[in-house]
N, C-alpha and C positions, 0 to 999 in steps of 0.2 A: 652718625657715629654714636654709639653706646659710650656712655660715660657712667663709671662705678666708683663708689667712693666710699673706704671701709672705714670705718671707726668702733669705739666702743664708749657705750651709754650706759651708767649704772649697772655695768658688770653684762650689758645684753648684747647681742651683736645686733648693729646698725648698717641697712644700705640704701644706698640713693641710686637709681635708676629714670635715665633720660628713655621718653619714648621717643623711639626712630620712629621716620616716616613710612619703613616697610611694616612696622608694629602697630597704629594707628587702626583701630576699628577692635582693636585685640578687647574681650572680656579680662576687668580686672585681674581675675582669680585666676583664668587660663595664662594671664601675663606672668603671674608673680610662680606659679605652680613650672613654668620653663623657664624662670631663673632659678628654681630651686628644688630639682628633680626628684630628691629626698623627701619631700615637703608633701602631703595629699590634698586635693582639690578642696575635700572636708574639713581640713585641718585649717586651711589660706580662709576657705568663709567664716569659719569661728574667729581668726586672728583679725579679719578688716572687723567681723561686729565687735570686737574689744577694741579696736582702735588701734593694734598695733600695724595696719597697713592704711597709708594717708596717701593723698593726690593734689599736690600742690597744697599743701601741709595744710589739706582739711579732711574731716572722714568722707569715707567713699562707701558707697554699697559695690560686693564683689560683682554683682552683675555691670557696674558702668563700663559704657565704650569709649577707649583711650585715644589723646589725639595725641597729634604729634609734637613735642616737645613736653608735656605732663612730665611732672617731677612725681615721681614712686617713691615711696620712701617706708622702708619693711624693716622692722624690730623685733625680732627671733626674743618670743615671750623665753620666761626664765623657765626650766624644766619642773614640772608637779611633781611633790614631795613624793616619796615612795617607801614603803614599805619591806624592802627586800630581806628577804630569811635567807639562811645559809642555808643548804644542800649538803645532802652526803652523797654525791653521784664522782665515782669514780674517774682520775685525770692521768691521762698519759703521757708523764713529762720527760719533755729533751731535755731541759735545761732551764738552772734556776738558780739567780744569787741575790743580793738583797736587792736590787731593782726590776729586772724582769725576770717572768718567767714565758718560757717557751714549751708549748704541748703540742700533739696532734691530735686533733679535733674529730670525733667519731661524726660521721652523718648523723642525721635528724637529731642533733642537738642543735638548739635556736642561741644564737650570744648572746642577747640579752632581754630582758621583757618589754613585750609590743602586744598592741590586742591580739588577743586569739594566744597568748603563751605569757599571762604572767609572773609564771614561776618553771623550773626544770630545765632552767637556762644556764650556759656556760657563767652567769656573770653568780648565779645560786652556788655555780660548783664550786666557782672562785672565793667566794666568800666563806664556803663551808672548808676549804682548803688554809685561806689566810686570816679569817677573819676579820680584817681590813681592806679596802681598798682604797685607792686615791679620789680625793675629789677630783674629775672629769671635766665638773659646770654640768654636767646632766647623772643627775641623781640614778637614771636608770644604766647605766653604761659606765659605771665606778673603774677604772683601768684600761676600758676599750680604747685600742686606739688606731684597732683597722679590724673588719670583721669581714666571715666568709658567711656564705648563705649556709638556709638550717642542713641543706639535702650534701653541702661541698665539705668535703674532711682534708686534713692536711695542716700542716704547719702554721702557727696561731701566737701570735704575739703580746702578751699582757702587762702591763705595767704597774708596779706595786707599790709606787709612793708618787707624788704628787713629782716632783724635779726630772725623773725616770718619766713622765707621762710628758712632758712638756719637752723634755729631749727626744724621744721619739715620735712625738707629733710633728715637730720639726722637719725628723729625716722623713718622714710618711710626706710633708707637702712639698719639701725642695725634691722630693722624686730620688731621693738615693738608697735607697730601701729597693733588695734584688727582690721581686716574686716571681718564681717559675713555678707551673700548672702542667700536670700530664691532664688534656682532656682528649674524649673519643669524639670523633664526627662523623657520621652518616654522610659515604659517599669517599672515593677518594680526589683526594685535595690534591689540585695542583695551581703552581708551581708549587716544589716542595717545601720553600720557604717565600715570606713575604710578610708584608706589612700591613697592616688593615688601620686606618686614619679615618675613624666616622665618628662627627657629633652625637652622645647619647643624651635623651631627655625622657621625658613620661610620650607612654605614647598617647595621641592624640584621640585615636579611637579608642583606647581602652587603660584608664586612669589604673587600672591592678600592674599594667606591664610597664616597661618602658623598650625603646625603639631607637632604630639610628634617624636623625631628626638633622633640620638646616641649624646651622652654626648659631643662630641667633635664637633658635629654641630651645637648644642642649650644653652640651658640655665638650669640650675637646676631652676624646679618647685615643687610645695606640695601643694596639695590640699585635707582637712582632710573636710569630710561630713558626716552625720547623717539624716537616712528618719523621715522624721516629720510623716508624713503618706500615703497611697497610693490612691488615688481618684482615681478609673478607673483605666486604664491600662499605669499609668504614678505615679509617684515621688516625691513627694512634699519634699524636703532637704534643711538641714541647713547647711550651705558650711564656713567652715574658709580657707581661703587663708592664706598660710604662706609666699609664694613666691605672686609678681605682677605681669606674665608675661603678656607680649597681648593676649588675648582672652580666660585665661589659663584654667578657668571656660569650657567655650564652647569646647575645644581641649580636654583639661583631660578626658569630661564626653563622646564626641563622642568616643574618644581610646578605651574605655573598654566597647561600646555597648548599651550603653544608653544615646542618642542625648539628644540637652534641645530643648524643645516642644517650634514651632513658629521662631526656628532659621532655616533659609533659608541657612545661608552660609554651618554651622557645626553639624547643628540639621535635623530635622526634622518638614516639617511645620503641623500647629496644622488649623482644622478647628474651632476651641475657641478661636486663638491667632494674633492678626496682627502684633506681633513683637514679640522678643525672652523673653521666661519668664525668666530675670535675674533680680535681684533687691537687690540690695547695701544695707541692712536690715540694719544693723549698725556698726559706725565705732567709735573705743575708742583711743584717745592718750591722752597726756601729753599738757596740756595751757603751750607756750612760757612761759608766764609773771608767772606763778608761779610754775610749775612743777605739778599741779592739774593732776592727770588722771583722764578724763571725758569720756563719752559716749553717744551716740548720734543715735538715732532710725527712721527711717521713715518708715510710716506703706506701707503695698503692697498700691499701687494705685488702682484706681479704675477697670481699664481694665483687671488688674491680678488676684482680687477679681471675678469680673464677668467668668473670664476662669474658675476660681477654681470650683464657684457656679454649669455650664453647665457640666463640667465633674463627678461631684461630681452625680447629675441627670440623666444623660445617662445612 
């Protein structure tokens, strides 16, 4: 039995992890990288050589083989100072009062800076838009407080002061926060609705992706969907996410054989499609300032309309 134990140290997050006897023989790094699916293999070796990851509360080299009962214990370093400029990149807003604001998200724009996109990012627009954002605790991600990938557009949730950020983190972990997704799938889906329940973690063979994985290397996910209708030899679904894992949309639907059309990594690319048909359709919470449940729609964009029109034809 896994036993986890959350605390907080000097402002960092802290956790204790027991190793089980089915996890025994496990590479450090590979252990702490499937607790921490967000986390890269690269990133867990730099943290053990600073010392933020210990083994029966001594340093460990990431390569050592764990036995069973080893006490793990991972202290999520504090986030590196950042530099972030404001942007003049234009924002499409639903909806906006002094505590969030709600846009829909154009494709290929990235939310916030990661290698390979330090600047030209939702969190530059935002800044070029408010001038301020909330402190987060991660200097790179000033109001984020749930993000879609760079290629997914649709309805997008940001938070403008610090109280507003910490109220809707809340609703984002107790799971009441609506998100419903129009995505396309290659292939038609049946039954017409259903449930898909697969642990997601990094995948094993290929540290860039992640995969539906056993429950002790991933994440509990849910993913409940309904075909809208089927254009051609492909999908058209209305997706509620119950869990947020990374990609969970694109993993869940590859697992059980039906890719989303235009996705290059996890899908299946579409000659109708230059990027993956996912679209953040709409998302409902609670306003900070009054406890309001609201809802919030953005319609498919233009590129997704046109795929729909071309398949719908063939």
């Amino acid at each position: 039995m896994m036993l986890r134990i959350y605390m907080t140290i000097s402002n960092r997050d802290s956790f204790v992890f027991i190793v089980t006897p089915e996890e025994a023989g496990e590479r450090l790094d590979k252990y702490v990288v499937a607790k921490f699916p967000d986390i890269s293999r690269t990133r867990v070796q730099k943290m053990t050589g600073e010392g933020y990851i210990k083994v029966d509360g001594a340093a460990a080299k990431a390569g050592l083989r764990l036995e069973s009962g080893n006490n793990v214990a991972v202290t999520l370093p504090p986030p590196e100072p950042s530099a972030l400029e404001p942007e003049n990149i234009p924002l499409s807003i639903l909806y906006e009062d002094e505590d969030v604001l709600v846009l829909d998200k154009p494709a290929g724009l990235t939310v916030h800076p990661a290698p390979g996109h330090p600047e030209h990012t939702l969190v530059n627009a935002m800044l070029g838009h408010l001038s301020r954002l909330p402190d987060s605790g991660d200097s790179l991600r000033p109001g984020i407080v749930h993000r879609l990938d760079k290629d997914t557009s649709g309805v997008m949730l940001v938070a403008k002061n610090e109280t507003a950020h910490a109220n809707l983190t809340d609703q984002f972990k107790s799971r009441t926060v609506k998100k419903i997704y129009r995505v396309l799938v290659k292939g038609r889906l049946s039954p017409e609705k259903g449930i898909i329940e697969a642990s997601i973690g990094r995948d094993p063979h290929n540290r860039q992706r992640m995969a539906v994985v056993g429950e002790s290397r991933g994440r509990e996910a849910r993913t409940d969907y309904s075909v809208i209708e089927y254009p051609g030899d492909y999908s058209l679904l209305e997706i509620t996410l119950r869990t947020g894992r990374t990609h969970q949309i694109r993993v869940h639907f590859e697992a059980i054989g039906y890719p989303v059309a235009g996705d290059s990594v996890y899908g299946v690319k579409s000659p109708f499609l230059d990027r993956q048909f996912v679209h953040a359709y709409r998302l409902g919470f609670r306003l900070p300032s009054t406890g309001e449940f609201v809802e919030f729609t953005a319609p498919l964009p233009a590129d997704l309309e046109k795929a729909l029109r071309e398949i719908r034809l063939k």
